[in-house]
Structure formats: structure tokens, C-alpha cells
C-alpha positions as CSV (number, residue, x, y, z in Angstrom):
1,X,9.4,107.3,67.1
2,X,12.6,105.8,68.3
3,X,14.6,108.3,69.6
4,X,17.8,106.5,69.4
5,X,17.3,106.6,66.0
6,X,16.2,110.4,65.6
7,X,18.9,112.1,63.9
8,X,18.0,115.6,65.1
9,X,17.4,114.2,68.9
10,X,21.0,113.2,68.4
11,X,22.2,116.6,67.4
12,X,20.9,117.9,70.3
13,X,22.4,115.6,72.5
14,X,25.3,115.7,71.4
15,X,25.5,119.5,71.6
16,X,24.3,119.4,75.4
17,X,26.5,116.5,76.2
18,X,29.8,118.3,74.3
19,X,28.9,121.5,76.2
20,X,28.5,119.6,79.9
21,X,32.0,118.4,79.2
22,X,33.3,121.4,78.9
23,X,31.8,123.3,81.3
24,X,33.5,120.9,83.8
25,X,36.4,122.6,82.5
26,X,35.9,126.2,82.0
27,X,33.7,126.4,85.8
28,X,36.3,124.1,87.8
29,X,40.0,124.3,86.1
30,X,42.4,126.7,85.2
31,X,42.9,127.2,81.6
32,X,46.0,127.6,79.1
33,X,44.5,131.5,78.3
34,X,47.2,133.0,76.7
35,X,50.2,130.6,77.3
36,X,52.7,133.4,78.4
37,X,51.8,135.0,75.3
38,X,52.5,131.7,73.1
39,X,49.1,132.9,72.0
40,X,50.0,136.0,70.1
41,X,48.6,139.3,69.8
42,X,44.8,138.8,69.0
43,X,43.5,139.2,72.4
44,X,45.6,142.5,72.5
45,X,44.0,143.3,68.9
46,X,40.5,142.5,69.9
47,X,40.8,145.1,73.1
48,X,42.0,148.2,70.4
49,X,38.8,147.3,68.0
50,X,36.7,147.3,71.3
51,X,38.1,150.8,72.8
52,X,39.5,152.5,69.7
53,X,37.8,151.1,66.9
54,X,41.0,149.8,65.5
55,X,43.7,146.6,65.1
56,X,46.3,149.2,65.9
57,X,45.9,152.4,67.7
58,X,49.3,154.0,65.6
59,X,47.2,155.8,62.9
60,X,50.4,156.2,61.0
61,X,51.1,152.3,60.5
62,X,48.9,150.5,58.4
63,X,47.8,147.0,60.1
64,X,48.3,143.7,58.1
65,X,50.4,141.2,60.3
66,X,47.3,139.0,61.3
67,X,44.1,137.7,59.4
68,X,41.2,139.6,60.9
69,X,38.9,136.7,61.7
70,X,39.9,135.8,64.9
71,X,40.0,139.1,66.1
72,X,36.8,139.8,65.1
73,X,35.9,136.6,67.3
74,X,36.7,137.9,70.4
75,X,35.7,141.6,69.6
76,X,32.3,140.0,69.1
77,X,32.3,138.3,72.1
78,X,33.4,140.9,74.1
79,X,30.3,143.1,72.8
80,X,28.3,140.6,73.6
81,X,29.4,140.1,77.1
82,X,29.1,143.4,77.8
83,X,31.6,143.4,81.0
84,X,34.6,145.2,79.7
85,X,35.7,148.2,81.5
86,X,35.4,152.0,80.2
87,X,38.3,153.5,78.5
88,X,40.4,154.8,81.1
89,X,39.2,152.6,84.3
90,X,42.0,152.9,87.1
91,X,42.1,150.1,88.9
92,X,43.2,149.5,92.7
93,X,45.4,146.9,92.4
94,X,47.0,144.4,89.4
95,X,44.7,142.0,90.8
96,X,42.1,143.5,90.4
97,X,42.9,143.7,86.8
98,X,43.8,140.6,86.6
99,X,40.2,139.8,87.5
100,X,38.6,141.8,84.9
101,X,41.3,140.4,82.4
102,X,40.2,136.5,83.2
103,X,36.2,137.1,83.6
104,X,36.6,138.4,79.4
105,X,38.8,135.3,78.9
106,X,36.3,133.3,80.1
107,X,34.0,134.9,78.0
108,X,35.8,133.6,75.1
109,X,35.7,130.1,76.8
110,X,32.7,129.9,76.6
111,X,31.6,131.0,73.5
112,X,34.6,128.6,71.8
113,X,32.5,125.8,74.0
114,X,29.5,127.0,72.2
115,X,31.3,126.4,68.8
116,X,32.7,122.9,69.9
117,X,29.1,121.9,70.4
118,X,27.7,123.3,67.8
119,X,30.9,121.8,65.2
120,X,30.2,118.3,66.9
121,X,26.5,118.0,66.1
122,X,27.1,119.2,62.5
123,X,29.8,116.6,62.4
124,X,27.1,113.7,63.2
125,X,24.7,115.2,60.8
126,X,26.9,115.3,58.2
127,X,28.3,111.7,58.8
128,X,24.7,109.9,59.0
129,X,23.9,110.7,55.5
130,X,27.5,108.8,54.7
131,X,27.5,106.0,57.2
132,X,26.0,104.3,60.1
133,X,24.4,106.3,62.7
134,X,26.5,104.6,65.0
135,X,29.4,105.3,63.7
136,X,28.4,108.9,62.6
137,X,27.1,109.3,66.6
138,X,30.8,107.7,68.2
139,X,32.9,110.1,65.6
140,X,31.3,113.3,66.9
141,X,30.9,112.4,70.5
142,X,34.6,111.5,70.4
143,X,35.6,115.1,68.6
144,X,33.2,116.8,70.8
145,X,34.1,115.3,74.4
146,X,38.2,114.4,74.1
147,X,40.6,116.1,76.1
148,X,42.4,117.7,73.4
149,X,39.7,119.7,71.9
150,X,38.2,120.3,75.1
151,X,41.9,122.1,76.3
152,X,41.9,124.0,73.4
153,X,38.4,126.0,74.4
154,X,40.5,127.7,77.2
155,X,43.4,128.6,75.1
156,X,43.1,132.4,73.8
157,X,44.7,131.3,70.1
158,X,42.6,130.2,67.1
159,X,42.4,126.6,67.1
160,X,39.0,126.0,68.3
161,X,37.5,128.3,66.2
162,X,39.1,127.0,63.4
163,X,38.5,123.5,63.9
164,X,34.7,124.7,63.9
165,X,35.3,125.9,60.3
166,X,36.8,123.4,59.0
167,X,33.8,120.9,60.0
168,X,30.8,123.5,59.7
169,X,32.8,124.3,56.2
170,X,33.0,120.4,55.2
171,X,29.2,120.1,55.9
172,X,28.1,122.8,54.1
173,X,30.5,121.7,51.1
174,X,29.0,118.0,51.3
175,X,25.4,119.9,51.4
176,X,26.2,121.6,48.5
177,X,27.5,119.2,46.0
178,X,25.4,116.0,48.0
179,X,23.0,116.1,45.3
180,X,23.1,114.6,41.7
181,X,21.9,118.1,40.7
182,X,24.1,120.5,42.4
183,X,21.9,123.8,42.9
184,X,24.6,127.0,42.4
185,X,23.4,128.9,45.6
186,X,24.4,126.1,48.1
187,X,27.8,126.0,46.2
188,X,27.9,129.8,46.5
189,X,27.1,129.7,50.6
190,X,29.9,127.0,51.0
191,X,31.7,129.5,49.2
192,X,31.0,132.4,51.5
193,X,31.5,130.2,54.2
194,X,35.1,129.3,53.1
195,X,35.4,132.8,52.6
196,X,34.9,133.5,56.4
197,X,37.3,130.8,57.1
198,X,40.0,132.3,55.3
199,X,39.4,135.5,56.7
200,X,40.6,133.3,60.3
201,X,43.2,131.6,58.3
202,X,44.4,132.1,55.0
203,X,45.4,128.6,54.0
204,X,42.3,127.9,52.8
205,X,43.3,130.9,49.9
206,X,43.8,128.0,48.0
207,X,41.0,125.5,49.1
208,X,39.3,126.4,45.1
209,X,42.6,124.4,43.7
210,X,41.6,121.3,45.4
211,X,38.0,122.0,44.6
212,X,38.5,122.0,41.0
213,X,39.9,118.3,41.7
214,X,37.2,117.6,43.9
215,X,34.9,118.4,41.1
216,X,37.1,116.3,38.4
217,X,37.2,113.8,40.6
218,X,33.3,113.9,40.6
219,X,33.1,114.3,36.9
220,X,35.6,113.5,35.5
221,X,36.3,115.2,32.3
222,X,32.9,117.3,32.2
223,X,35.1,120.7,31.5
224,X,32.4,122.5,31.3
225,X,30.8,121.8,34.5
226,X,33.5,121.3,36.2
227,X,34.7,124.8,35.4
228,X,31.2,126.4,36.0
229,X,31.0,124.6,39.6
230,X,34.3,125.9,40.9
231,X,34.3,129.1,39.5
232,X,31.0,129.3,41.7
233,X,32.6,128.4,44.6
234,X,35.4,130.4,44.1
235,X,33.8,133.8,43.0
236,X,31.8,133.6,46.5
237,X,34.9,132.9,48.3
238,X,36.4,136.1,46.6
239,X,33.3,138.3,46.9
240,X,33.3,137.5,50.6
241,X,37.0,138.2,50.8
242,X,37.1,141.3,48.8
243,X,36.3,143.8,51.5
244,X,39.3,142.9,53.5
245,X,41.3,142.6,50.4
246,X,40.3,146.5,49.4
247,X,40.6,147.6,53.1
248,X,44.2,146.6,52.8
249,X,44.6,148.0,49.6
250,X,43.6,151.5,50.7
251,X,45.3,151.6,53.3
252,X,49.3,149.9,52.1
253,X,48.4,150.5,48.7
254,X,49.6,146.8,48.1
255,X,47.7,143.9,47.2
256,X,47.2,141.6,50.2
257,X,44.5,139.2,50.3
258,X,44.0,139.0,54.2
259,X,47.4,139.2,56.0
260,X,51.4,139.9,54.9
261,X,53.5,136.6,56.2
262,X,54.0,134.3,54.0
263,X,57.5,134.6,53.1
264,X,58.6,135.0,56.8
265,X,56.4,130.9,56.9
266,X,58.3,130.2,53.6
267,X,61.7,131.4,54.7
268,X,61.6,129.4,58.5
269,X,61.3,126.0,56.5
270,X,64.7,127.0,54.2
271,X,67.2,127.6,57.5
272,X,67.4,124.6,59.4
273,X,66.7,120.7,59.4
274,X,63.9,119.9,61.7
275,X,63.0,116.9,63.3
276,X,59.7,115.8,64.2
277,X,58.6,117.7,67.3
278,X,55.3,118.4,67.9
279,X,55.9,119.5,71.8
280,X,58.6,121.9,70.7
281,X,58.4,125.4,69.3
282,X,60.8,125.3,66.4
283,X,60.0,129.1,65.5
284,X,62.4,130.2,68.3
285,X,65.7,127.7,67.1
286,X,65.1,129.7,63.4
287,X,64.1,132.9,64.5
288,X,67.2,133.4,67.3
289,X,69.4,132.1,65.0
290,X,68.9,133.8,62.0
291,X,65.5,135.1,62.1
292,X,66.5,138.1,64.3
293,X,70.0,138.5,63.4
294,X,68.1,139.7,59.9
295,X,65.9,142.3,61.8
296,X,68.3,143.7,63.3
297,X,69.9,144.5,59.8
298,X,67.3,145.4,58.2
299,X,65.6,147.9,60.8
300,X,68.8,149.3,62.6
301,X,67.1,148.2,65.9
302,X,69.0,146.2,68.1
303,X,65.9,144.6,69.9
304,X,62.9,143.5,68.9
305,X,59.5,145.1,69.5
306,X,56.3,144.5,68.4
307,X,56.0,148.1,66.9
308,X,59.1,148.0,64.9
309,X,57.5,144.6,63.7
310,X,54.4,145.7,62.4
311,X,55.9,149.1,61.0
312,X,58.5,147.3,59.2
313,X,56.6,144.2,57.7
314,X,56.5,145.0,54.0
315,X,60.2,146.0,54.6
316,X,60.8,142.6,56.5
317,X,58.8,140.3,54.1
318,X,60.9,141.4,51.3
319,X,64.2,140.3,53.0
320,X,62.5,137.2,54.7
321,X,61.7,136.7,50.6
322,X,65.0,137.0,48.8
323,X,66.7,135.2,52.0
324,X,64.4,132.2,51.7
325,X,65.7,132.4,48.0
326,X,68.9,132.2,48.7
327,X,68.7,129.4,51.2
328,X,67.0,127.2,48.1
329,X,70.2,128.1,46.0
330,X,72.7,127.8,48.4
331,X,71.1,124.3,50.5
332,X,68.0,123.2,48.7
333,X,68.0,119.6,50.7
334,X,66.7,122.0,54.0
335,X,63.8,122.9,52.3
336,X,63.2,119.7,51.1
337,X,63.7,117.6,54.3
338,X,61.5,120.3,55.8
339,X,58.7,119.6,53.1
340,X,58.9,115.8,54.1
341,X,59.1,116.2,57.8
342,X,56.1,119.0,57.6
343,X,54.2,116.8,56.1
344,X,55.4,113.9,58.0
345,X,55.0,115.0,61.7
346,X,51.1,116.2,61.0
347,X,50.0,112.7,59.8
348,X,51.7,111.1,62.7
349,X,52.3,113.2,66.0
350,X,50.2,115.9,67.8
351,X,51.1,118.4,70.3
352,X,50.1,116.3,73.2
353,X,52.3,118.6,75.9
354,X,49.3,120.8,76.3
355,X,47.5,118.2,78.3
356,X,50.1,118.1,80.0
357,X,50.1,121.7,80.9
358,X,46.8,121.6,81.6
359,X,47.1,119.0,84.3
360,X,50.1,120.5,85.7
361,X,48.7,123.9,86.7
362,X,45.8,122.5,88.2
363,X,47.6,121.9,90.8
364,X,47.9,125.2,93.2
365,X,51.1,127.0,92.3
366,X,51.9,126.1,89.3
367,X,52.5,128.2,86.2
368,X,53.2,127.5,83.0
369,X,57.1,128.2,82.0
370,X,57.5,129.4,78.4
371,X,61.3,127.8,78.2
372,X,59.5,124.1,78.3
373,X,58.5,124.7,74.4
374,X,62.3,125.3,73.1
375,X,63.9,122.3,71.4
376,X,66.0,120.0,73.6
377,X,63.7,120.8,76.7
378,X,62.7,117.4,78.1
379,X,59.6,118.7,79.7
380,X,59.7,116.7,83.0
381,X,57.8,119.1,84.7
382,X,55.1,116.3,85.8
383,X,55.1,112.6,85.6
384,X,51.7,112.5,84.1
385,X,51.5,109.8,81.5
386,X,47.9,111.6,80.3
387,X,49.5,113.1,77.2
388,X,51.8,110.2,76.2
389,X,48.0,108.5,76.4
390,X,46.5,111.1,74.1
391,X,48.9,110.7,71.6
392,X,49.1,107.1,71.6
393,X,45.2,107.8,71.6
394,X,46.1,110.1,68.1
395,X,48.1,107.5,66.4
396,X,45.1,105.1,67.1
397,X,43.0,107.4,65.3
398,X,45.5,108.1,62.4
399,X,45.9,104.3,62.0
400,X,42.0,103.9,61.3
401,X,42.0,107.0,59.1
402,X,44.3,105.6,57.0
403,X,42.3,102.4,56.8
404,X,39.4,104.7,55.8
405,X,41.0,106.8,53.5
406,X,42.6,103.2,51.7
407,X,39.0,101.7,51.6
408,X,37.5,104.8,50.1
409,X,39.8,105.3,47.3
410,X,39.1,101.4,46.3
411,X,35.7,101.8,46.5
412,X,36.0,105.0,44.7
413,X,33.5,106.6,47.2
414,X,32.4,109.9,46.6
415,X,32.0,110.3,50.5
416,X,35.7,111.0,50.9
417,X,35.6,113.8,48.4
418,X,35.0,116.4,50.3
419,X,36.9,115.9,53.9
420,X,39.9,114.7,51.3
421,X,40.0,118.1,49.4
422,X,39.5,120.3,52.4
423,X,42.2,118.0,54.3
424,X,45.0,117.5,51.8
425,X,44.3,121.6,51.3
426,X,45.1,122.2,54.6
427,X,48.0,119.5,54.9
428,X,49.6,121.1,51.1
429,X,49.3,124.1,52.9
430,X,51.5,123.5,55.9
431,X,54.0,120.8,53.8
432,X,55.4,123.8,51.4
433,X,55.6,126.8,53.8
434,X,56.0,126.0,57.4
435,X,55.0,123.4,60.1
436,X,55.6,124.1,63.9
437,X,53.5,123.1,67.8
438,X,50.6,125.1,67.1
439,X,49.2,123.8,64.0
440,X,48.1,120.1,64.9
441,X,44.8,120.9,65.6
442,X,44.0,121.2,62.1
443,X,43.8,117.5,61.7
444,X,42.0,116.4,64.6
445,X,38.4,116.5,63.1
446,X,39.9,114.6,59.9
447,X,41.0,111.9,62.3
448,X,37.3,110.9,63.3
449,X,35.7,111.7,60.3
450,X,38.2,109.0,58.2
451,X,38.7,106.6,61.6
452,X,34.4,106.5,61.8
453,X,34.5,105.8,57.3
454,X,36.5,102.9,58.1
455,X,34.8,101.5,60.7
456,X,31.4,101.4,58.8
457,X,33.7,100.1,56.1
458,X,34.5,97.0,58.5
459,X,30.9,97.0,59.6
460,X,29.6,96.6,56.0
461,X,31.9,93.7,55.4
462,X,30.8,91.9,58.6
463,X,34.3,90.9,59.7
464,X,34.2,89.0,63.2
465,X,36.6,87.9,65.5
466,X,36.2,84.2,66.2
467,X,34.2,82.6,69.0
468,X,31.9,85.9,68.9
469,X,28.8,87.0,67.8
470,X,30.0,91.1,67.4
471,X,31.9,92.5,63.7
472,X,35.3,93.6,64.7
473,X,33.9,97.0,63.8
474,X,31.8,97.2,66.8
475,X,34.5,95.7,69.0
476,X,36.9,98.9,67.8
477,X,34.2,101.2,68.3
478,X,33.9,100.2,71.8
479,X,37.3,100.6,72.3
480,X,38.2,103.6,70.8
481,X,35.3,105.2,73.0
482,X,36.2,104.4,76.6
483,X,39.7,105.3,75.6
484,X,38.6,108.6,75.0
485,X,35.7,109.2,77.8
486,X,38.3,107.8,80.2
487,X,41.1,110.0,79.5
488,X,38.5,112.8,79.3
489,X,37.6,111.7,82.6
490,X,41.3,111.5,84.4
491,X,42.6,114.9,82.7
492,X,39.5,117.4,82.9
493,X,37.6,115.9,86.3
């Protein structure tokens, strides 16, 4: 047996290799954590369901600002552990709470690794029943070992986990529907699994839309089937959702799939004209403008707390609703410069600043400032060129994606169904309500799984460059690898 050739040898290497990489990370570097709370409120969340039992220890508020799933993450992990505190611990000093605080962040780090390893051998076991093992092996070393997704396993925010789904929920998608017969209870687990993933992030709420095209795209005008297969899919999706849903309904008396925000996304894409800024933060120029202006109207509260925000947020979701309206009467080429630029800016940038962060407060001292985010900030706090690298590194990627995506839809490859539902899902998403710094992530698996399509594509054709024996495949592949391991190499080591 060769075992350069053994798929499940492979796997495993890749999973030990992806989690060596980023144990050079968590063990020797300081980590984003919770970006001067850029990262929200789930941390906070997860320690009231460990000690209280809870999202919210107010009894008299009903919970429903965030989607559960990530939450639920670290709670689990946090069990798990076992090193949290007992309720009521005194401790001798803030550092010494600040030590307990960073061992359970760590915690998390490593158990985000453990996804990242696990999402990067799926990857390659998906991809080798589509292309080249080659190619399949290069896509999912690349997702599994570059700085970006590596960065993100420190960061106390959703990404990472995420990103897991949206592979892990790919390959179980592409296991489901693989065969000529598809067999109803693999559609039904992909189903559950999406389910799961919405409960983290409810964009994929309307993943069962671009399902049904998948499926007509598969078919073609097979109604019948067609109908039968995503209503499958779906019905698992909702069975797996409907505990949440009913939770919320007993306890607002509303219904509320998973979370209440939507109009708040809606309304931030309907008040200004955005550029394309993936560093930047644009929440802040919408909210401080208008955003709190609004709050303060509509709660009699002349600052903002978090408490007023969660008490208030059927109250505030209203307003956010009819003044989102009235920005689409009154200036409707907002919204619609915002649609293009959403959509726009995620095909073409990423949020490269963070491994710029990360480099900078490696360095004894240094601390991430929260002002570096806001629009017009030209972030000169280092003269590292190791994110300008990355994201020429990203458009690289997105140059060969396109090239895949262009060659699949010629071919008419059935390969491409999958990743090119689940992606333009998550892309549809983000166009109509809101796009902001936070949200890049999203593509980065795409990226590789489209950039390594192509590449076989190339392969398969057996284009050369003269006066050499290799395809120009190969010669890409190469490339495009000690890019990556070399940046790895310069921003983690």
C-alpha cells in the first residue's frame, strides 16, 4: 500500500499537521481573545449558562439578541474543561482573574484548533472523490495551515466554528446527494446538520432556497423529485430548529426562528454609502450617526447599555424596521450601492488587519486599540507588510476560484453544485441585509475548494509552459503553496 496515495493516511495527516500549526500559536503567542470586546457578548453568555443556567440572569427579560450555537460552544467547552471557578470565588487580585479568565480562553483555543483540523481533513476527503488527490491534499493543507484561519482559533467570536460548518456541512451535503440514488436519511442528516449551523448563524435560514436549485439544477424539471428531495432536507433543518424556535415562542410569545436582528442588519445597509473596507468597522459610522440617535428616542435613555438593549429589542427592531423603510423611500440608491458593494467587497477583499494585530501584540507591550477599526483610521500601527501579503495571497485565491467556478459551469459539472449553493447562500445573505469586517471568513473555505477545481481543471487539460516538462497546473500549485506555508511561517513562528 502506498501511503501517499491512502486517502484516510492523508486525513490523518492532515489533521495532525493542521493541529501542530496551531499549537505553535495558541502555546507561544498572544491571541486576538476578545478584541476589546469587538467580539461580543457570547463569552459573557456562555459564563451565565455555566453558573446560572441561563443566557441572561434578568428572569424578567426574555433573551433573543444572539443565536444560541455559539454560546453553546463555549458552555460545552467550559464543562469540559472543568477549570472554571465556583460561583462566588473572591479573588486576590485582578490578575489573578485575569489568569483564570485566559486559561478558559485558551480552552476555547483549543478546542476551535480541534475543529480546524477536523474541517481540513473533511475538506480533502470530500475533494478527492471530485478531483486529484493532489489537488484535494494542497486545498486542505492550505485552509488548514494559513495564517488567517489559524488567527481566527484565538479569537473568542464565531468564525472558526463557523467555517467548520460550512465545510463539515458541504461534505455531508455532497455525501448525501453524491449518489445517482440519493437515499433520504443522508439528505435528512445534512439537514440536521444545517440545522445546527443555523442555530450558530442564521443565514443559512434560507440555505433550502438554494437547495431546491441545487436540486433543479441536478434534475432539471423532475418536479416531483425535486420537490420530495428538498422538502427532506428542509423538514430536518426545521425539526432540528424547532426546539429553539418554541423556546422563544414561550417565552416572547413571538415567532422567532433563532435570534431577533434582522431589521437592525437590514436597516445599517439603507443609511449611508459604504465603500469597500474590509479593515474598518462600518457598524460604528451608522450606528453613531443614526443608529443611537434612534435609541435614544425610542427608550428615553440617554446612553446606551447592554440591558436596555436586550430589554428593548422587539421595541427597537420595530423602529430599526419602519426606519429602514423609510430610508428605501426617501434614498433607495443607498441601499442599492450597498447591495453592490456588499456583494462586491466579499468576492474581492478580506479583513487582512487582523494579522496585523496579531503580529503587533506579539511584541511585549502592545495592545490592541479598538479606535484602529473606525473608518478613516490608517492603521499605521506596525510596518508589517504580512497582511498586505495575505491579501494579495486572498485575491490570488479568488482569481483561481473564479477560473474554477468559469470551467465548472461550461463543463456543466455537478461537482460545483454543492459548494455553489451553500456559497452564493451565504454571499445572498450578506448582499441584501448587511456586510461589515467581521464577516470575511465566510468565504475563505470557498476560496480553496474553487481555486483547487480549477487547478485539476488545468491539470486535466495538460496545459504547459514551454521549454518544460511540468502542466502549468502543477507549476501554480507549487506556488500557491510556499506562498502560504511561508507567510504561515513569518506571522505565527
Amino acid at each position: 500500500m502506498n501511503l501517499f496515495t491512502n486517502r484516510v493516511f492523508l486525513a490523518t495527516a492532515l489533521f495532525v499537521g493542521t493541529l501542530v500549526a496551531g499549537s505553535l500559536s495558541i502555546t507561544k503567542n498572544h491571541q486576538l481573545e476578545m478584541m476589546d470586546d469587538m467580539a461580543e457578548d457570547y463569552f459573557y453568555l456562555a459564563g451565565n449558562l455555566y453558573f446560572f443556567g441561563k443566557f441572561y440572569p434578568n428572569d424578567t427579560v426574555p433573551f433573543v439578541k444572539r443565536p444560541p450555537g455559539y454560546t453553546f460552544f463555549i458552555y460545552s467547552v467550559l464543562k469540559v474543561w472543568g477549570g472554571m471557578p465556583e460561583v462566588g470565588t473572591v479573588f486576590k487580585s485582578a490578575q489573578e482573574a485575569d489568569r483564570v479568565n485566559k486559561r478558559s480562553y485558551k480552552a476555547v483555543y483549543w478546542a476551535q484548533l480541534l475543529l480546524l483540523a477536523i474541517s481540513a481533513a473533511a475538506l480533502f476527503l470530500w475533494l478527492a472523490n471530485h478531483i486529484r488527490l493532489r489537488y484535494a491534499l494542497i486545498a486542505a493543507i492550505l485552509y488548514g495551515t494559513n495564517p488567517y484561519m489559524i488567527i481566527l482559533c484565538g479569537l473568542l467570536h464565531y468564525e472558526l466554528v463557523h467555517a467548520f460548518c460550512l465545510v463539515m456541512g458541504c461534505f455531508l451535503l455532497d455525501w448525501a446527494i453524491r449518489e445517482p440514488e440519493i437515499t433520504w436519511w443522508k439528505l435528512a442528516i445534512a439537514g440536521v446538520f444545517w440545522g445546527l449551523a443555523t442555530l450558530l448563524r442564521p443565514i443559512s435560514l434560507l440555505l433550502p432556497g438554494f437547495v431546491l436549485l441545487l436540486f433543479v439544477a441536478k434534475y432539471y424539471w423532475q418536479w416531483k423529485l425535486i420537490l420530495k428531495l428538498t422538502g427532506i432536507f428542509t423538514l430536518a433543518m426545521i425539526l432540528t430548529i424547532a426546539p429553539y424556535t418554541y423556546r422563544n415562542y414561550a417565552i416572547t410569545g413571538r415567532f422567532i426562528p433563532v435570534n431577533a436582528q434582522g431589521y437592525m442588519a437590514i436597516w445599517g445597509s439603507t443609511v449611508l454609502k459604504f465603500e469597500r473596507t474590509p479593515n474598518h468597522y462600518k457598524w460604528w459610522a451608522v450606528w453613531y450617526s443614526e443608529g443611537l440617535p434612534l435609541f435614544q428616542k425610542i427608550t428615553n435613555q440617554a446612553e446606551f447599555t447592554y440591558h436596555s438593549r436586550v430589554a428593548n429589542i422587539f421595541l427597537m427592531e420595530e423602529k430599526f424596521k419602519e426606519a429602514a423603510i423609510e430610508n428605501l423611500k426617501e434614498k433607495p440608491g443607498v441601499y442599492l450601492s450597498n447591495i453592490f458593494t456588499n456583494f462586491l467587497t466579499l468576492q474581492l477583499d478580506i479583513n487582512s488587519v487582523y494579522i496585523k494585530i496579531y503580529q503587533f501584540i506579539q511584541k511585549r507591550g502592545n495592545k490592541f486599540q479598538k479606535h484602529w477599526f473606525a473608518i478613516g483610521d490608517k492603521q499605521e500601527f506596525s510596518d508589517s507588510k504580512a497582511a498586505d501579503s495575505f491579501g494579495f495571497f486572498s485575491a490570488l485565491m479568488a482569481l483561481l476560484s473564479l477560473g474554477g467556478i468559469v470551467l465548472g459551469i461550461r463543463n456543466k459539472d455537478n461537482f460545483l453544485l454543492v459548494p455553489g449553493a451553500v456559497y452564493l447562500c451565504v454571499c445572498f445573505a450578506h448582499t441584501i441585509t448587511y456586510m461589515d469586517m467581521m464577516y470575511y471568513y465566510m468565504k475563505v473555505p470557498f476560496l480553496f475548494i474553487f481555486s483547487a477545481f480549477f487547478l485539476h481543471k488545468l491539470d486535466i487539460m495538460k496545459i504547459q509552459v514551454p521549454n518544460l516538462k511540468w502542466n502549468i497546473s502543477t507549476i501554480i500549485m507549487g506556488i500557491v503553496l510556499l506562498y502560504s506555508l511561508k507567510l504561515t511561517a513569518e506571522i505565527i513562528m
